[in-house]
Backbone as JSON, one array per atom type, in Angstrom:
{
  "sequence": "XXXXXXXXXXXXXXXXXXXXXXXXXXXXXXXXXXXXXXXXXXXXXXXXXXXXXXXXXXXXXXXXXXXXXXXXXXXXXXXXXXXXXXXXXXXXXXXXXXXXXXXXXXXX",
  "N": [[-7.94, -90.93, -12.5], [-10.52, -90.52, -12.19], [-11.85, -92.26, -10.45], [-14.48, -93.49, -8.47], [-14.17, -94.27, -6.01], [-11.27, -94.16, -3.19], [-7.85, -95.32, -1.9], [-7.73, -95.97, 0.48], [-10.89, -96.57, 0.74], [-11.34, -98.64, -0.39], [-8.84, -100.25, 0.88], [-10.34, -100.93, 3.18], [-12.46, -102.08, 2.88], [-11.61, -104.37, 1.28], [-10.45, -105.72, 3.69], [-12.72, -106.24, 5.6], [-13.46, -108.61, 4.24], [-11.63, -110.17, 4.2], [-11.57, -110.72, 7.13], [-13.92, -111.95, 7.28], [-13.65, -113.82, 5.59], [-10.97, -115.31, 5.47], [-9.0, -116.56, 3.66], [-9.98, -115.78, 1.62], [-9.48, -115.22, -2.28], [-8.86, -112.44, -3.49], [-8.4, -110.03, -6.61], [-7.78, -108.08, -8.86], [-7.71, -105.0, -11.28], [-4.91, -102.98, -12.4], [-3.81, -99.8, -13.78], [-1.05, -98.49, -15.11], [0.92, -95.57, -15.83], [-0.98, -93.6, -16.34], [-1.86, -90.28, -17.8], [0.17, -88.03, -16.7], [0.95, -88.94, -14.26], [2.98, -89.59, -11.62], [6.38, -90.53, -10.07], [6.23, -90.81, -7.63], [3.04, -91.51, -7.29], [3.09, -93.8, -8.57], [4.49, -95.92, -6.57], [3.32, -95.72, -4.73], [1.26, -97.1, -5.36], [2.3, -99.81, -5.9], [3.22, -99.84, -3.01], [0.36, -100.26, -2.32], [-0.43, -102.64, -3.38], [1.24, -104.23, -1.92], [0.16, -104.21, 0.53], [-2.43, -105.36, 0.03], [-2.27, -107.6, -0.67], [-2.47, -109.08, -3.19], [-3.76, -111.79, -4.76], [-4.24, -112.2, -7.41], [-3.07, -109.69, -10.27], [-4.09, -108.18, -13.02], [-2.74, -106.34, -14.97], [-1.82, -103.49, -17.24], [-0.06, -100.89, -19.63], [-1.1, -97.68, -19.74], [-2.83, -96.69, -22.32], [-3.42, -94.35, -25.05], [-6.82, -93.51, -26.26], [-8.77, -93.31, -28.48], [-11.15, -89.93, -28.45], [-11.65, -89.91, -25.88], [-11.21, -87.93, -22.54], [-8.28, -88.28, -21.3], [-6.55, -88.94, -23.59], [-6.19, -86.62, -24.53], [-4.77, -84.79, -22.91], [-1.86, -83.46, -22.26], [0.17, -84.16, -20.3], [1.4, -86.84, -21.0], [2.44, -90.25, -20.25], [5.89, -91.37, -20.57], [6.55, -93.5, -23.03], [8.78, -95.58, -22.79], [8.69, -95.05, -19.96], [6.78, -96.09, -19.13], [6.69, -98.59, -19.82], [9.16, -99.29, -18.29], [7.8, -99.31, -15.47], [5.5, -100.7, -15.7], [6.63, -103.03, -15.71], [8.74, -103.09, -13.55], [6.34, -103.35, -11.55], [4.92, -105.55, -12.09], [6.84, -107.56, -11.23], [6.48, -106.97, -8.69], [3.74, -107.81, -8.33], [4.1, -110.66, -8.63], [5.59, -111.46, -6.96], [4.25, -111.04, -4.49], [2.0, -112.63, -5.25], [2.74, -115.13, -5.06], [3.62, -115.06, -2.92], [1.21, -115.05, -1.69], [0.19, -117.64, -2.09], [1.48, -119.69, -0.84], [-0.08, -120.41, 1.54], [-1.67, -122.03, 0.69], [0.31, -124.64, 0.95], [0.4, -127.81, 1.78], [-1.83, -128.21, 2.6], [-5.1, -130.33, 1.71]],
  "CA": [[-8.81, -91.56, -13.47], [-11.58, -90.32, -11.84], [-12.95, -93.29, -9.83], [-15.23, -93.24, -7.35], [-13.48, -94.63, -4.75], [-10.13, -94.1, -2.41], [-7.3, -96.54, -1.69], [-8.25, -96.31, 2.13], [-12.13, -97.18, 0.91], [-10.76, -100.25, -1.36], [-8.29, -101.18, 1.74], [-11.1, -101.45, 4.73], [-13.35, -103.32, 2.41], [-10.42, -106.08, 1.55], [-9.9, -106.23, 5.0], [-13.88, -106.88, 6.13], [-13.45, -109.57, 3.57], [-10.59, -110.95, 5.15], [-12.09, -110.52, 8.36], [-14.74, -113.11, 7.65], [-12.93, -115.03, 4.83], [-9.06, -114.87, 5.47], [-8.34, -117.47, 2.52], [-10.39, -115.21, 0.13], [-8.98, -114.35, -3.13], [-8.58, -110.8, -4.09], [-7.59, -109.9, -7.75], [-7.75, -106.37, -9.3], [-6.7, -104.31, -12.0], [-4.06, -101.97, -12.16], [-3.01, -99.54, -14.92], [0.16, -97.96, -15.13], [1.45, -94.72, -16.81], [-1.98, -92.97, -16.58], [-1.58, -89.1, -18.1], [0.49, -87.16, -15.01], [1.27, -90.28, -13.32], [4.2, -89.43, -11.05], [6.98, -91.56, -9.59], [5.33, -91.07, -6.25], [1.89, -92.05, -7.27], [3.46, -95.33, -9.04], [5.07, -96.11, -6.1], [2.17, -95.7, -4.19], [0.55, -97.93, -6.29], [3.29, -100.67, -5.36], [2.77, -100.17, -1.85], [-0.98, -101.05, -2.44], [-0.12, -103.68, -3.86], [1.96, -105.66, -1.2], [-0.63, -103.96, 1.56], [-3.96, -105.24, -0.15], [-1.64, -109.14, -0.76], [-3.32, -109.42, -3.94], [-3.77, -113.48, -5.43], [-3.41, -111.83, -8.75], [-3.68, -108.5, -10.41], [-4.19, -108.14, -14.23], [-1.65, -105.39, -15.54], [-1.29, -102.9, -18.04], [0.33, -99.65, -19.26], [-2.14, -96.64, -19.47], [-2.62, -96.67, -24.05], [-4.67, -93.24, -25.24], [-8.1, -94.13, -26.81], [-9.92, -91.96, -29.35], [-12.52, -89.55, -28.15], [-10.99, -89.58, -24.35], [-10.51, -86.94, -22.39], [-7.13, -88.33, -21.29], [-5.89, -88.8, -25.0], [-5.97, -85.13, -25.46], [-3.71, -84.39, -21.88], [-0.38, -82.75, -22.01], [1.2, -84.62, -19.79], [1.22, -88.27, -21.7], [3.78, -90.64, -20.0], [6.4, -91.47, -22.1], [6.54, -95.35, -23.42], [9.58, -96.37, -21.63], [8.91, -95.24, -18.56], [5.49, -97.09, -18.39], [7.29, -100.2, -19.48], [9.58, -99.68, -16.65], [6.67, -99.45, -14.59], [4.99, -102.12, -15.83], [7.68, -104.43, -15.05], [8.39, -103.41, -12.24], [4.4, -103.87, -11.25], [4.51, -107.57, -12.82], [7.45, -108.54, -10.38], [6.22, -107.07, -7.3], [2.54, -109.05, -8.12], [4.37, -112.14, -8.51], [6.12, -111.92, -5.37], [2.88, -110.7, -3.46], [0.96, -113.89, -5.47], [3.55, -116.29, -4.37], [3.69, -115.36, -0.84], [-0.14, -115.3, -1.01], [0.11, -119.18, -2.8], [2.01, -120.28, 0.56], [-1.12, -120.43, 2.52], [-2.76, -123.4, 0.68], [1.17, -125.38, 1.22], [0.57, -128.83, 2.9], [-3.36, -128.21, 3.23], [-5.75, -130.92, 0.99]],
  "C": [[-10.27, -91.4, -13.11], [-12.89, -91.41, -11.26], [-13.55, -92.93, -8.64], [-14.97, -93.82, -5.97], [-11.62, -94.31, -4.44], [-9.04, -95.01, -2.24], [-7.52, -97.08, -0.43], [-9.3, -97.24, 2.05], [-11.78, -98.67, 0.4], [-10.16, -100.88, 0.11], [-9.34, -101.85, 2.77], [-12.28, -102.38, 3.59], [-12.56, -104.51, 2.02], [-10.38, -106.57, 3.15], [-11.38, -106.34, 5.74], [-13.72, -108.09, 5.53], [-12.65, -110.67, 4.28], [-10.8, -111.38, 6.46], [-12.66, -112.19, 8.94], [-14.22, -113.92, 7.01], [-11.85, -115.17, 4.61], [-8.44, -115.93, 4.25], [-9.45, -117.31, 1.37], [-9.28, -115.04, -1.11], [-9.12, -113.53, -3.69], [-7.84, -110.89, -5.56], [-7.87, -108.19, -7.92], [-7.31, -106.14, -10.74], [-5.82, -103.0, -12.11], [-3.29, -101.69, -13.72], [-2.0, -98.44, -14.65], [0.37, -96.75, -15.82], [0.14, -93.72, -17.02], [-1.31, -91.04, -16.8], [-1.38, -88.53, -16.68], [0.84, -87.68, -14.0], [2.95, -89.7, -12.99], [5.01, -90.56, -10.49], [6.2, -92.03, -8.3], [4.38, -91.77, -6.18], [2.23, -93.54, -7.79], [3.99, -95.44, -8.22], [3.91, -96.96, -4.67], [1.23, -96.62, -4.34], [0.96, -99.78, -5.9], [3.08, -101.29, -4.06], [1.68, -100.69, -1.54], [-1.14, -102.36, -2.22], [-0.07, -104.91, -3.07], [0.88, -104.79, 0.23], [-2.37, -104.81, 1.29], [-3.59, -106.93, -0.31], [-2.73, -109.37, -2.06], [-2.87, -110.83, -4.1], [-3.76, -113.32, -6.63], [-4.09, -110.82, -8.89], [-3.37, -108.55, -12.0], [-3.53, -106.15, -14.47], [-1.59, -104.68, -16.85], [-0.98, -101.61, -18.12], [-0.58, -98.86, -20.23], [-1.69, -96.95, -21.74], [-3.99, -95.58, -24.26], [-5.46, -94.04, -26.22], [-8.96, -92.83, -27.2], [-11.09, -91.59, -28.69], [-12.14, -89.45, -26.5], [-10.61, -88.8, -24.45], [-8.99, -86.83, -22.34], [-6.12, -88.45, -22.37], [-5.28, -87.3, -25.03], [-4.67, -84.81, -23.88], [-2.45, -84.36, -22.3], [0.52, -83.31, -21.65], [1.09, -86.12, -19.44], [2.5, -88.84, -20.89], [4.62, -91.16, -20.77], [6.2, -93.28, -22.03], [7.41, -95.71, -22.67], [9.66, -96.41, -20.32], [7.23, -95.92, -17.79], [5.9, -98.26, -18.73], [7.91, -100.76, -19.05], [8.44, -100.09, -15.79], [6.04, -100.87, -14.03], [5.32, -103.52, -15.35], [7.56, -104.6, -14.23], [7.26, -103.62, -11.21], [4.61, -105.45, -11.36], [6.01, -107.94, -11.55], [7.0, -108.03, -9.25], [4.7, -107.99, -7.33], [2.86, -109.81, -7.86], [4.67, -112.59, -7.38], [5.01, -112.16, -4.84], [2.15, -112.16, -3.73], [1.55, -114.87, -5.2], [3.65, -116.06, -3.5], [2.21, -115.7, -0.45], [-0.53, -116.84, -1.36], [0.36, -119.73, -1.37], [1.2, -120.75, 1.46], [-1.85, -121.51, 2.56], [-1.32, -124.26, 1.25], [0.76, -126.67, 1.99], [-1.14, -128.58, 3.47], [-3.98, -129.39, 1.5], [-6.92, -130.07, 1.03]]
}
């Protein structure tokens, strides 16, 4: 999608954050099904996921948009397999945001 950053550069800056504020909350967004999107790279994506402990991540699957380059790409993912995706995205957050909930437990 052509961002300007890495998942490495994203990880070591969560983790200065953490460093100094370990009961920060982290959110994000994450889209799914992007044109060429492989199993691997969604997978990859996953692993992020439960490595970066998000507190929530706002979700959706990749939808072409007039006048984008990626509209016009070849290799569109199909609908069902970004609303597999998707899913499976939305239950590994939940987990990740309920294990990261655990932390306030029994604190005022």
């Amino acid at each position: 999608m052509a961002r300007g950053y890495t998942a490495a550069r994203y990880t070591s800056i969560i983790s200065n954050i953490r460093r100094y504020m370990p009961d920060a909350s982290i959110s994000g967004d994450v889209i799914v099904g992007f044109p060429g999107e492989t199993e691997e790279q969604y997978l990859a994506t996953e692993r992020l996921v439960r490595q970066i402990g998000f507190d929530r991540v706002n979700t959706a699957a990749y939808s072409p948009r007039p006048n984008t380059p990626a509209a016009d790409w070849e290799q569109q993912v199909a609908d069902l397999i970004k609303a597999d995706r998707l899913n499976r995205l939305n239950a590994v957050v939940m987990e990740v945001a309920t294990e990261r909930a655990q932390r306030f437990m029994g604190r005022t």
